[in-house]
Structure formats: structure tokens, C-alpha cells
C-alpha positions as semicolon CSV with decimal commas, in nm:
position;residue;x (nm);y (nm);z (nm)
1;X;18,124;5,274;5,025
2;X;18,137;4,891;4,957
3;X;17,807;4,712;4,881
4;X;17,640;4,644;5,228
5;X;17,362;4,402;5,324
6;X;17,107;4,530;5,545
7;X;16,884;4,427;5,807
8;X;16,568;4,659;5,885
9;X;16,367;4,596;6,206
10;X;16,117;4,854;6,228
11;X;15,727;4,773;6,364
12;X;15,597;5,140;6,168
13;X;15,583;5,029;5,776
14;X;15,546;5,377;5,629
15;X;15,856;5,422;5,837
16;X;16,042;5,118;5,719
17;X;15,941;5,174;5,359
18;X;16,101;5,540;5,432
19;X;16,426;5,394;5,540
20;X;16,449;5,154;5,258
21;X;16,429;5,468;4,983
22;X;16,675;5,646;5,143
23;X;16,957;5,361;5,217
24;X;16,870;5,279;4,854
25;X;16,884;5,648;4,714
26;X;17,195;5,696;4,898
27;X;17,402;5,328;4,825
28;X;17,249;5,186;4,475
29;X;17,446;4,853;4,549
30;X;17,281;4,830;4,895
31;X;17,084;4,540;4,956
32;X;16,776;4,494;5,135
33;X;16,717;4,182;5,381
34;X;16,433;4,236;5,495
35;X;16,209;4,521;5,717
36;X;16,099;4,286;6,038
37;X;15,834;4,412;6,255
38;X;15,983;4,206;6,611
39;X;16,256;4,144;6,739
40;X;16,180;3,794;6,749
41;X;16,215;3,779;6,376
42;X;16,504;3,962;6,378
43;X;16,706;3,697;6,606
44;X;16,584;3,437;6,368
45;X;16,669;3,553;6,052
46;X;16,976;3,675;6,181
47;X;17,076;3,336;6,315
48;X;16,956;3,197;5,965
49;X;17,188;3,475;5,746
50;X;17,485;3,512;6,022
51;X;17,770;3,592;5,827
52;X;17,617;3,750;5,547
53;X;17,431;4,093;5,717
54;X;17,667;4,366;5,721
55;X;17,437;4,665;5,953
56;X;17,128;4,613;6,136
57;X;16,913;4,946;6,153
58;X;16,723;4,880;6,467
59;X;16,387;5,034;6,600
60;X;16,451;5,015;6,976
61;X;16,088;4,965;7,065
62;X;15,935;4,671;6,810
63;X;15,604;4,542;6,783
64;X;15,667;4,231;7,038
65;X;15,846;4,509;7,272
66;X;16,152;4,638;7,319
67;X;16,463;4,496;7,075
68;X;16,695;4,373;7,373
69;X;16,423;4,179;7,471
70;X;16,521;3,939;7,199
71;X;16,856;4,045;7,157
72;X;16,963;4,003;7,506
73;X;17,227;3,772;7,538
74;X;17,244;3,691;7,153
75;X;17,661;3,755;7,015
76;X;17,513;3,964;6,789
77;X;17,840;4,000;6,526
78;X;17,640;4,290;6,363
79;X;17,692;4,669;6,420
80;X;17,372;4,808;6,505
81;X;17,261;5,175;6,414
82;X;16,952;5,258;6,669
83;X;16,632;5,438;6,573
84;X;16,366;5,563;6,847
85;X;16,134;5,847;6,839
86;X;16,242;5,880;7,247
87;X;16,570;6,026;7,297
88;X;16,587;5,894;7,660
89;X;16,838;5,618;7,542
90;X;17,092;5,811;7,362
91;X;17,307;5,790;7,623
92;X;17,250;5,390;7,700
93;X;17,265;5,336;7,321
94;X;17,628;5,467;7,317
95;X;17,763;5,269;7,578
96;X;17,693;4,924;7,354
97;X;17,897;4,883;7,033
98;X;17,636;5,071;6,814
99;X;17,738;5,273;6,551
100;X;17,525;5,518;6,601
101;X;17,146;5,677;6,711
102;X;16,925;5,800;6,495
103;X;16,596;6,004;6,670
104;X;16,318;5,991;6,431
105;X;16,185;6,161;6,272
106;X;16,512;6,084;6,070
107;X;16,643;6,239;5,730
108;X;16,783;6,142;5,457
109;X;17,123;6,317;5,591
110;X;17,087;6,123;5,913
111;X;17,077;5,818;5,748
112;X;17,365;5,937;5,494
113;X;17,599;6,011;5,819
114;X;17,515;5,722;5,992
115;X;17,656;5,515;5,682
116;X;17,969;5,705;5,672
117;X;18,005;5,675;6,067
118;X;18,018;5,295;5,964
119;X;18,171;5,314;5,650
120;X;18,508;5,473;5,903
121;X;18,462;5,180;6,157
122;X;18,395;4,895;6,035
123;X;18,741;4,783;5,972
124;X;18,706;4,842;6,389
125;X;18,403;4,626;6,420
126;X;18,552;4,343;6,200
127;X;18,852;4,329;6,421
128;X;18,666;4,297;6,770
129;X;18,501;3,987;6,713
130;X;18,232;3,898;6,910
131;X;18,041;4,136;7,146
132;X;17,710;4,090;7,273
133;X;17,456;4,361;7,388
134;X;17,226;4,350;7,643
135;X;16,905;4,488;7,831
136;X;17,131;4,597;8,134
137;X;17,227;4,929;7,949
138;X;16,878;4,977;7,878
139;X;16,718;4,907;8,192
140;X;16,953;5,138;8,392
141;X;16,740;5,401;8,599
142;X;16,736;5,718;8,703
143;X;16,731;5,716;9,105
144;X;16,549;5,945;9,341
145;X;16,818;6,225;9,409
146;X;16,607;6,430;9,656
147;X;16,311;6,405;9,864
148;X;16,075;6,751;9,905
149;X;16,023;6,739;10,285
150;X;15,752;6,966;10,487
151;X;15,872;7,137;10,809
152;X;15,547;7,358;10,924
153;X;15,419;7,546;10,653
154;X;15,748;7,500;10,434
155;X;15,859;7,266;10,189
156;X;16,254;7,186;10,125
157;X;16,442;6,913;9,943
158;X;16,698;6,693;10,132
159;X;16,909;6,515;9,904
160;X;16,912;6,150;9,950
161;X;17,275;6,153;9,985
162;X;17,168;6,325;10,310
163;X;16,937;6,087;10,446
164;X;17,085;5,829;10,677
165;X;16,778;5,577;10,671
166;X;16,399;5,533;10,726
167;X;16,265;5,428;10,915
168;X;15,842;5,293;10,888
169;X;15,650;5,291;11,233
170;X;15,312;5,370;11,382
171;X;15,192;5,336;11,082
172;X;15,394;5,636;10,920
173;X;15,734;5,688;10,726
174;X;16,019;5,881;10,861
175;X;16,296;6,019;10,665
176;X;16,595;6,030;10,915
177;X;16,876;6,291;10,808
178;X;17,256;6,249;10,903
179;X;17,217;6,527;11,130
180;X;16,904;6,339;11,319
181;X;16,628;6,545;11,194
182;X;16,295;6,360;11,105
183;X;16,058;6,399;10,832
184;X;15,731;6,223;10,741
185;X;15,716;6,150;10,412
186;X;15,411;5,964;10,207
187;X;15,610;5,667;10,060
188;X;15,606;5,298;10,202
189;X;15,922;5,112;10,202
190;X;15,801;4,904;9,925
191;X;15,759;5,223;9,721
192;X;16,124;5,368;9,831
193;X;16,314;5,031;9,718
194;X;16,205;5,073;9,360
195;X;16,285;5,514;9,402
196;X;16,642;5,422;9,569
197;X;17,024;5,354;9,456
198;X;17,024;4,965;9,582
199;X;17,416;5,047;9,592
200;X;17,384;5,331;9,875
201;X;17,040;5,192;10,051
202;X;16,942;4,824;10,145
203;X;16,607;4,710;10,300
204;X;16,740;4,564;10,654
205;X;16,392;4,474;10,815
206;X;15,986;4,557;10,775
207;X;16,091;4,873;10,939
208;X;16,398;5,027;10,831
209;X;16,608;5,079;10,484
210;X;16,973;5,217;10,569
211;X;17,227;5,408;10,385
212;X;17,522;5,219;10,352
213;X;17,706;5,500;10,530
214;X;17,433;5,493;10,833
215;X;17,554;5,152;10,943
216;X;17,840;5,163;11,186
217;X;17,849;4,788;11,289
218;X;17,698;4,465;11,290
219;X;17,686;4,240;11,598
220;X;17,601;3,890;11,642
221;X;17,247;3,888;11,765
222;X;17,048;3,505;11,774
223;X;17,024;3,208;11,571
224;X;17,196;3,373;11,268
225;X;17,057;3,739;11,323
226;X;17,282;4,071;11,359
227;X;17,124;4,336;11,482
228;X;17,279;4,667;11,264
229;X;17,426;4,945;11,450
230;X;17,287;5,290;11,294
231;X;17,396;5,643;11,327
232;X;17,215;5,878;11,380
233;X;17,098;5,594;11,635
234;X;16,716;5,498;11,652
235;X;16,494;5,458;11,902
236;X;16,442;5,096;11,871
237;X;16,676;4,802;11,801
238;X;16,738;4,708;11,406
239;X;16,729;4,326;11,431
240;X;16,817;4,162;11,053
241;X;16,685;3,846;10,989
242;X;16,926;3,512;10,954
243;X;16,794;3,474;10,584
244;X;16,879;3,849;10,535
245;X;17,206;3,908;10,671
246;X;17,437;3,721;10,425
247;X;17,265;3,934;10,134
248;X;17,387;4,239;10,385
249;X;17,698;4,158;10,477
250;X;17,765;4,091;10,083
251;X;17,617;4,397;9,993
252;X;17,863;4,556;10,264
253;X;18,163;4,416;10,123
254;X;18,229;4,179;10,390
């Protein structure tokens, strides 16, 4: 393997120390940078040596927060090899240029297969050029799939692929299904916009958030407003707002 210079940014000394030993137990010729505690002075020491650090090893979560907090929308040049004691980014991690993951606690022979993994691709990573990672990967959620509904004395999912809109009146919730049934459920809207795909459900008034597959039609309505045409249809009129209904008829596609 050919002499690298590396960058450490890890907020846990023992664990930074640890890393250190075994890069340097591993590669002899390695050389250290630094160990940084936040991301902050990772981005400045990386703008001040840019050119000359080979492979970052990267705690995800730093002292000053997470890394692409600092790193988002840097062209970072540098192949980054992640390190987290939460596995709940592996997949997000994989879909930037990284080289590769590392869950802690990590070995010796994690560390040792990481380098190869770079060793075989950095011809790869010299090539590309520029690429820049962001906080978008990272901040990708997991959406509310299903809703556990109560009919009498039961309790059943409904998936929200199912669920045509709801619908907030009378001081109560509804959950409206494609095939017109109605269940109360104990979310607000406010709480169901954070829960919900904003690609298959968008907030159309106070009173109603519709699946994109629920609206049938908009028509012109006053000053600017549409009123949106829902199946199943409701009991009362869906009137969208003038400020509201370019966002919609964006979101639609229109």
C-alpha cells in the first residue's frame, strides 16, 4: 500500500488514540494529520492541507454535531471511510462516494479491510474529480407505512398507501380509506405532515391532507383559489388557498 496521509475526526479520544495504533500498526509509512474532535475543524484544516490528505476516517456524529453539518456542500476531494456506533446509516453512508463504514466498536481487521477497500479504488476516486457529499442522504426518513386503526373492540393496520386523505373536523381526525371507510385516529395534521411521504400526501387546507391519488380535479374557485375534487368525496367542499395552490399544482406535476 503506498504511504497515505490521514485525516482523523473523531470527538471520543480513547477512540481516536485507538484508531491511530492500528492505521499505524497496520501501514508504518502512514501518516497522521491530525485526530479533530468537530467537524468544524475538520473543514478547516482540510481547506488549509487540500491536496495533500489522502483518506479522511470520519466519526459521523462529532462533538459540534453531526459531520455533514460542516461538510455539507464542501467538494470534499477526499474519500471518506465512516465510523458510528449506530448502524442506522449504513445504508445512507453507501449511497455517497465513501469507501466504506465501519460500526464501532471497530477492529483492527476492520480497519485493515477498509484500507485495502481503498487501496483497490483509489485509482477510481482519483479519476472522478470532484464530488461533494451532503446532509440530504443523511436526513432521509423513514415514513409512516401504516396506521393501527380501532373498529369496536378491534385494532387493524391500514396501510397508508390505502388511505385516500384526512380529513380534521369537530375537533377530531379522520382517516378516510379508498374504499370510504372512516377512522379516528389521535394525530393532528401538524403531527401527520412530519409522519407522511410529502411525495404521496400534501397539506391542502386547515382541514384536509390528500393523497396524491385522492385528487381527481382541480377547478377554478375565487380570487386565485381551486377548490380540489377528492375521491372518496367528502362531505364538505376542499377550498385551497390562492397562496397554496401554485405549491399544489407543482407538487401535481402541472
Amino acid at each position: 500500500m503506498n504511504k497515505l496521509n490521514v485525516l482523523i475526526c473523531e470527538d471520543e479520544a480513547p477512540a481516536g488514540k485507538l484508531l491511530q495504533s492500528y492505521l499505524e500498526e497496520i501501514s508504518p509509512g502512514i501518516s497522521i494529520e491530525g485526530i479533530l474532535e468537530t467537524g468544524e475543524e475538520a473543514k478547516n484544516l482540510i481547506l488549509e492541507k487540500e491536496g495533500s490528505i489522502d483518506l479522511i476516517f470520519m466519526d459521523i456524529e462529532l462533538a459540534d454535531g453531526p459531520c455533514f453539518n460542516t461538510l455539507d456542500e464542501m467538494e470534499l476531494t477526499i474519500p471518506v471511510i465512516f465510523t458510528t456506533a449506530y448502524d442506522e446509516y449504513a445504508l445512507r453512508a453507501f449511497k455517497l462516494n465513501s469507501v466504506d463504514y465501519l460500526v464501532k466498536p471497530i477492529t483492527k481487521e476492520d480497519v485493515q479491510s477498509a484500507l485495502e477497500k481503498f487501496d483497490s479504488m483509489r485509482n477510481v476516486f482519483l479519476e472522478t474529480g470532484n464530488f461533494r457529499f451532503t446532509k440530504t442522504f443523511f436526513e432521509q426518513k423513514s415514513f409512516k407505512e401504516r396506521f393501527l386503526v380501532k373498529l369496536g373492540r378491534k385494532l387493524f393496520p391500514v396501510k397508508t398507501e390505502d388511505i385516500a386523505y384526512f380529513l380534521a373536523t369537530d375537533k377530531m381526525v379522520w382517516l378516510v380509506t379508498d374504499q370510504s371507510k372512516k377512522y379516528i385516529i389521535n394525530y393532528t395534521l401538524n403531527d401527520l405532515e412530519e409522519l407522511l411521504d410529502p411525495e404521496m400526501f400534501f397539506r391542502l387546507n386547515r382541514q384536509f391532507i390528500a393523497n396524491v391519488s385522492a385528487i381527481q380535479e382541480l377547478e377554478p374557485y375565487f380570487k386565485g383559489q381551486v377548490t380540489a375534487k377528492l375521491h372518496p368525496v367528502p362531505d364538505i367542499e376542499v377550498i385551497v388557498s390562492r397562496n397554496k395552490t401554485p405549491e399544489l399544482k407543482s407538487w401535481l406535476g402541472v
